[in-house]
C-alpha positions as CSV (number, residue, x, y, z in Angstrom):
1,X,0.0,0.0,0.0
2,X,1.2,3.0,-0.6
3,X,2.1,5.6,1.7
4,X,0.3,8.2,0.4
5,X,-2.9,6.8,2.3
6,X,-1.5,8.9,5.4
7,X,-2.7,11.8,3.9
8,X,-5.7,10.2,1.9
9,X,-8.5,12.4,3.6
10,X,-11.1,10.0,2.7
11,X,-9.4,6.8,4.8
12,X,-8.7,9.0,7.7
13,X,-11.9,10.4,7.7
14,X,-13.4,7.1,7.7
15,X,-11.1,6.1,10.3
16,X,-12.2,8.8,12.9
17,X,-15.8,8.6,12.3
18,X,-15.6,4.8,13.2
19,X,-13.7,5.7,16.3
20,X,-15.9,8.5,17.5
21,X,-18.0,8.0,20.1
22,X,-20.4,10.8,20.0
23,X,-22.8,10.4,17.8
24,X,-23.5,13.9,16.9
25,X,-19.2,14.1,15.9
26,X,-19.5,10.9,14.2
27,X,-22.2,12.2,12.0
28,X,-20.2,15.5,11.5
29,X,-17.3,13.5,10.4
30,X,-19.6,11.2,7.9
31,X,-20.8,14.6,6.0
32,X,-17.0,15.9,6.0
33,X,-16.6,12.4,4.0
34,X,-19.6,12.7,1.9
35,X,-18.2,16.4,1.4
36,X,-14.9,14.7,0.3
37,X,-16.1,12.0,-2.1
38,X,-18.2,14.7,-4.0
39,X,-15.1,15.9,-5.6
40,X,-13.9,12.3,-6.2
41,X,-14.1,12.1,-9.7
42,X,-12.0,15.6,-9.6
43,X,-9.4,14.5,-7.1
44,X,-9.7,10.7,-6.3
45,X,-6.8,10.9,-3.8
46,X,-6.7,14.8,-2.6
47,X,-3.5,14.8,-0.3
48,X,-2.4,17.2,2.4
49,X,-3.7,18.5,6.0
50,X,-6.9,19.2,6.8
51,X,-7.9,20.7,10.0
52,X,-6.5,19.2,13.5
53,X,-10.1,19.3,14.1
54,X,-10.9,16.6,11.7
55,X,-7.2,14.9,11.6
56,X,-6.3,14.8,15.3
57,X,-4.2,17.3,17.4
58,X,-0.9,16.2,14.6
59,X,-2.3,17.3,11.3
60,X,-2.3,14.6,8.7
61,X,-2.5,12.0,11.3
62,X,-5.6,10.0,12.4
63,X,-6.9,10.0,15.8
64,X,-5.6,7.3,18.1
65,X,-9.2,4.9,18.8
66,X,-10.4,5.6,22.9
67,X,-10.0,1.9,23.1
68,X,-6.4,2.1,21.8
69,X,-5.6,5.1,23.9
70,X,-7.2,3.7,27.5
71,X,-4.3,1.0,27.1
72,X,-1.7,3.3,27.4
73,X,0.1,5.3,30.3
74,X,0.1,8.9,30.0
75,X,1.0,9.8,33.1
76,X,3.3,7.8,36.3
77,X,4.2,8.6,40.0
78,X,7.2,7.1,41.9
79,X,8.9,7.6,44.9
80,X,12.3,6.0,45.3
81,X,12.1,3.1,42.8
82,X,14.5,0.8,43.9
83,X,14.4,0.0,40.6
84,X,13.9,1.7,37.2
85,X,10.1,2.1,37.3
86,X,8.6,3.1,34.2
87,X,6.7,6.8,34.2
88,X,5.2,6.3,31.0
89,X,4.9,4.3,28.0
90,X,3.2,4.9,25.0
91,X,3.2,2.4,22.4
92,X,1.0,2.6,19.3
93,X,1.0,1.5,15.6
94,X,2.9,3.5,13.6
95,X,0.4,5.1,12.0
96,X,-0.1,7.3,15.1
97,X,3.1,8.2,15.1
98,X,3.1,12.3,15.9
99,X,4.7,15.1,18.4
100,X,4.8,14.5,22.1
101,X,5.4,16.7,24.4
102,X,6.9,15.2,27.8
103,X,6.8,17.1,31.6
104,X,8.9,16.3,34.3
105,X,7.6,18.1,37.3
106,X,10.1,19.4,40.1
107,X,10.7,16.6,42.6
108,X,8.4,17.1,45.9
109,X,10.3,16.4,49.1
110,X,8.4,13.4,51.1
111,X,6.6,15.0,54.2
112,X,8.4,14.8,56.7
113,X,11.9,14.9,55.1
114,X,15.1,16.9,55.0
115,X,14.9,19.8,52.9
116,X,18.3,18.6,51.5
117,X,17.5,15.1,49.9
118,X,20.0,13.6,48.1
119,X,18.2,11.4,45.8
120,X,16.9,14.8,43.3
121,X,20.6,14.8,42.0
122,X,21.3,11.3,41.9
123,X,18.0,10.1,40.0
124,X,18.2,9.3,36.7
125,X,16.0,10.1,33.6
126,X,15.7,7.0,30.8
127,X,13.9,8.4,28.0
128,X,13.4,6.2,24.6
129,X,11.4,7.0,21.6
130,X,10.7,6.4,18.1
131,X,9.0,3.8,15.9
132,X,9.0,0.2,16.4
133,X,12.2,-1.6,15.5
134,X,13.7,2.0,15.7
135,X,14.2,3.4,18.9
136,X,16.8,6.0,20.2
137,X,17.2,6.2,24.0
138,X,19.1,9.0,25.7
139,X,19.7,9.4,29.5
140,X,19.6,12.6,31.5
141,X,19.8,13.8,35.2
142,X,15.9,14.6,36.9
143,X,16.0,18.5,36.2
144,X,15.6,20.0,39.8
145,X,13.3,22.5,38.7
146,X,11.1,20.2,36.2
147,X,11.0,20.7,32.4
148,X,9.8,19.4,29.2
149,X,10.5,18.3,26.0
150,X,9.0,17.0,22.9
151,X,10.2,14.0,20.7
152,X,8.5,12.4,17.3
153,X,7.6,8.4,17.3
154,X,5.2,6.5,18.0
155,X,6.7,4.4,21.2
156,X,8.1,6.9,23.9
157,X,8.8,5.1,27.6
158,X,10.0,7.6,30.0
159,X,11.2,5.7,33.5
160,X,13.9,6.6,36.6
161,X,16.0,5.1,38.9
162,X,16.4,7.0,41.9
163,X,19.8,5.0,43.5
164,X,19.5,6.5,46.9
165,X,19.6,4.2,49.7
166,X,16.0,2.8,51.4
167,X,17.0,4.6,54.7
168,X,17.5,7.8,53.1
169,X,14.3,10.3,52.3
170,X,13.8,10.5,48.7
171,X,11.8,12.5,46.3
172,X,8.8,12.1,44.7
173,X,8.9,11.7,41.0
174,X,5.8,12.8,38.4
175,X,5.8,12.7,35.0
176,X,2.9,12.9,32.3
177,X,2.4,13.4,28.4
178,X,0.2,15.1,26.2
179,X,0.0,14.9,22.4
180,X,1.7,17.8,20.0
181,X,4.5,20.1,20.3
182,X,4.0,22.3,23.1
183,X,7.5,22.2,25.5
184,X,8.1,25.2,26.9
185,X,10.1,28.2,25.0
186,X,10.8,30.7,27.8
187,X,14.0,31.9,29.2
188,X,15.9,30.2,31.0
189,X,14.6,26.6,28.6
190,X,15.2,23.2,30.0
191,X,17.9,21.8,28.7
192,X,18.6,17.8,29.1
193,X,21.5,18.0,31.3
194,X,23.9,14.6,32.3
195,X,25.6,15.2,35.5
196,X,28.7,13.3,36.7
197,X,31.4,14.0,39.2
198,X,34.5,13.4,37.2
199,X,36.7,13.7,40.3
200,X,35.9,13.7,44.4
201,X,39.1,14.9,44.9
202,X,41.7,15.5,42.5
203,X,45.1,16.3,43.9
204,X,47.9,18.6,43.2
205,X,49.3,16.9,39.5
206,X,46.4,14.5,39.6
207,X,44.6,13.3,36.6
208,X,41.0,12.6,35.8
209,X,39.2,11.6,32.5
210,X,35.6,12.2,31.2
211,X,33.6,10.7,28.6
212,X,31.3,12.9,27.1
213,X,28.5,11.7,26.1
214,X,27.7,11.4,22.3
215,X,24.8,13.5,22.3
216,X,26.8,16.0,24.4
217,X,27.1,19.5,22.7
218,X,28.6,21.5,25.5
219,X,29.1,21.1,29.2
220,X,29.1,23.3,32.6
221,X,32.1,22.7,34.9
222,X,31.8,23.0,38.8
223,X,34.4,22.1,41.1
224,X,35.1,23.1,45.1
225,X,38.6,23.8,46.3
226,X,39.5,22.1,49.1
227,X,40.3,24.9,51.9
228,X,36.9,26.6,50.4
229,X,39.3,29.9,50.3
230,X,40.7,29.6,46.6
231,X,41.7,27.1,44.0
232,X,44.6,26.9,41.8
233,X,44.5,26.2,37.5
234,X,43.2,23.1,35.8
235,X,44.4,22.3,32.8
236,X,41.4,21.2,30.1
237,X,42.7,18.9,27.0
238,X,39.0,17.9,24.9
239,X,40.6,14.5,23.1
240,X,39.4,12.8,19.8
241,X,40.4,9.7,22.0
242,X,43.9,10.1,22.9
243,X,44.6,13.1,20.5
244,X,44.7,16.3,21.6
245,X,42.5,18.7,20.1
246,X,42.3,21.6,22.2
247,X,44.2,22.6,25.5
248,X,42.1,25.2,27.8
249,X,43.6,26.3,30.9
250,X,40.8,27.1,33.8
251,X,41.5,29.5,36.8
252,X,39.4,30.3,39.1
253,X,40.4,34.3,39.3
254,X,39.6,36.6,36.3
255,X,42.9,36.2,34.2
256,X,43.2,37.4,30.4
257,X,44.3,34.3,29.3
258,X,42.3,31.4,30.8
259,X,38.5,30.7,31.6
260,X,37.5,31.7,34.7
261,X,36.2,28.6,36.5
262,X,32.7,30.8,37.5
263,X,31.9,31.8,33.9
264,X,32.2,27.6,33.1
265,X,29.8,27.1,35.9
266,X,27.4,29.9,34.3
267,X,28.1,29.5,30.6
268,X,28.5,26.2,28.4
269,X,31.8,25.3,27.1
270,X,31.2,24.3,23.0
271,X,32.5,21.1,22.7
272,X,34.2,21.0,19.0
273,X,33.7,18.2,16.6
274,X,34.9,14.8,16.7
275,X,35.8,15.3,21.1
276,X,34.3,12.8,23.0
277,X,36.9,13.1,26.1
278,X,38.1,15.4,28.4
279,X,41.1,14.8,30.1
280,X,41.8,17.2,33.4
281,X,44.8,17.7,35.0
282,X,45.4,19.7,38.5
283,X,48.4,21.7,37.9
284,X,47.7,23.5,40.8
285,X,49.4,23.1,44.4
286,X,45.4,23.1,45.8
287,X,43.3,20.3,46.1
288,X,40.3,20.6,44.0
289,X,36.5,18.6,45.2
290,X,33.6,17.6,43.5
291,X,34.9,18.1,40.3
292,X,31.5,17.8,38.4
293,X,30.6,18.0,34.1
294,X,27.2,18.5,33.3
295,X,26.7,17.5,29.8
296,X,24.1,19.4,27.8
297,X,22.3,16.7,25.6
298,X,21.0,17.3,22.1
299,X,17.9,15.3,21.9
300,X,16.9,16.6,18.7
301,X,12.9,17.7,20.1
């Protein structure tokens, strides 16, 4: 069959009228067809968008049957999985396949809890999407202050794993999709970030490698010097494996010729093309903490 029929009004029309269960829209839908096949002999296949109204919330696709959609899970709620729970999962024919738009709310401390709760920094975002026999997966750090994004398939599963300990108070972890484009565009924009402490404590001529993620296009740096007075330089080499590509020096003081460690932690560093490592070395006579990249992820939504 060809695929033209995705945007054969007639079929899709058809298709929603059987699925609608209001009569009153199902009749509406039958004259929109009658409407079409009265210019059949003009236009036997007429193709293009018609109105969401009549095509479903993605023009040019068909409305996803109630029966269809009552099977799957739009929305999830966990607190401290102790393993990855699954949030959502969508998981449709291909036909269906459209815009999605998924929220991550802000985690919600437990009553009762510590303000502080570890768990919102350690959980862990799985997200994987496309068509069947196609899927991409990326994962991503639970953002703090809750977000959303939008991805294209028709299979999307969004689940965490929150590694914290069962003696420890954990957050509570929502997540829900609705159908079409519609993440949010306002200042500052979520951003998919991958957090990982490269170093707990790197020491005066010590060494420590990070592998960037491949969707990674650019990356905070935060790090805390041991006496919590001041830090000295870290050298920076980004690596095409074990080839140097680019040496950056980092101080944490305002100099002329280096990146001051601050403006790292408030601005992304541009990670060139074909580096996938970063290789840092404490040439420093300080002892530098929690030396932490957070990977900005592409997703492509």
């Amino acid at each position: 069959m060809s695929a033209d029929h995705l945007y054969d009004k007639k079929r899709l029309l058809m298709e929603a009228a059987r699925a609608e269960s209001d009569p009153r829209a199902a009749a509406r839908r039958l004259s929109a067809i009658a409407g079409v096949l009265a210019g059949a002999a003009a236009a036997p296949v007429e193709l293009g968008c018609m109105e969401g109204d009549e095509l479903g919330a993605y023009g040019g696709v068909a409305d996803i049957p109630p029966g269809l959609e009552s099977m799957q899970q739009w929305a999830g709620f966990a607190t401290q999985p102790a393993q990855s729970k699954a949030l959502i999962r969508v998981d449709l024919p291909i036909v269906y396949a459209r815009a999605w738009t998924i929220q991550l709310a802000s985690p919600q401390v437990p009553s009762g809890a510590a303000v502080a709760v570890p768990s919102t920094n350690a959980a862990v975002v799985t997200l994987r999407w496309g068509h069947h026999g196609s899927v991409d997966e990326a994962s991503f750090s639970w953002p703090d202050r809750g977000g959303s994004l939008t991805v294209f398939g028709s299979f999307v599963q969004v689940s965490v794993t929150d590694p914290t300990a069962a003696a420890t108070p954990t957050a509570n972890y929502n997540a829900w999709m609705t159908e079409g484009a519609a993440a949010r565009t306002s200042e500052p924009f979520f951003q998919p970030i991958s957090s990982k402490v490269v170093s707990a404590s790197l020491a005066p001529l010590g060494v420590a490698l990070a592998t960037l993620d491949p969707r990674a296009r650019a990356f905070y740096l935060t790090a805390v010097p041991a006496n919590f007075l001041a830090g000295g330089p870290i050298e920076m080499r980004l690596q095409d494996n074990l080839v140097t590509r680019l040496v950056v020096e980092i101080d944490p003081g305002n100099s002329g010729s280096s990146h001051d460690l601050l403006d790292m932690a408030r601005i992304p560093f541009f990670i060139p093309p074909h580096v996938n490592a970063v290789l840092f070395t404490n040439t420093s006579a300080d002892i530098w903490d929690a030396l932490t990249i957070h990977q900005v992820l592409d997703l492509g939504g």
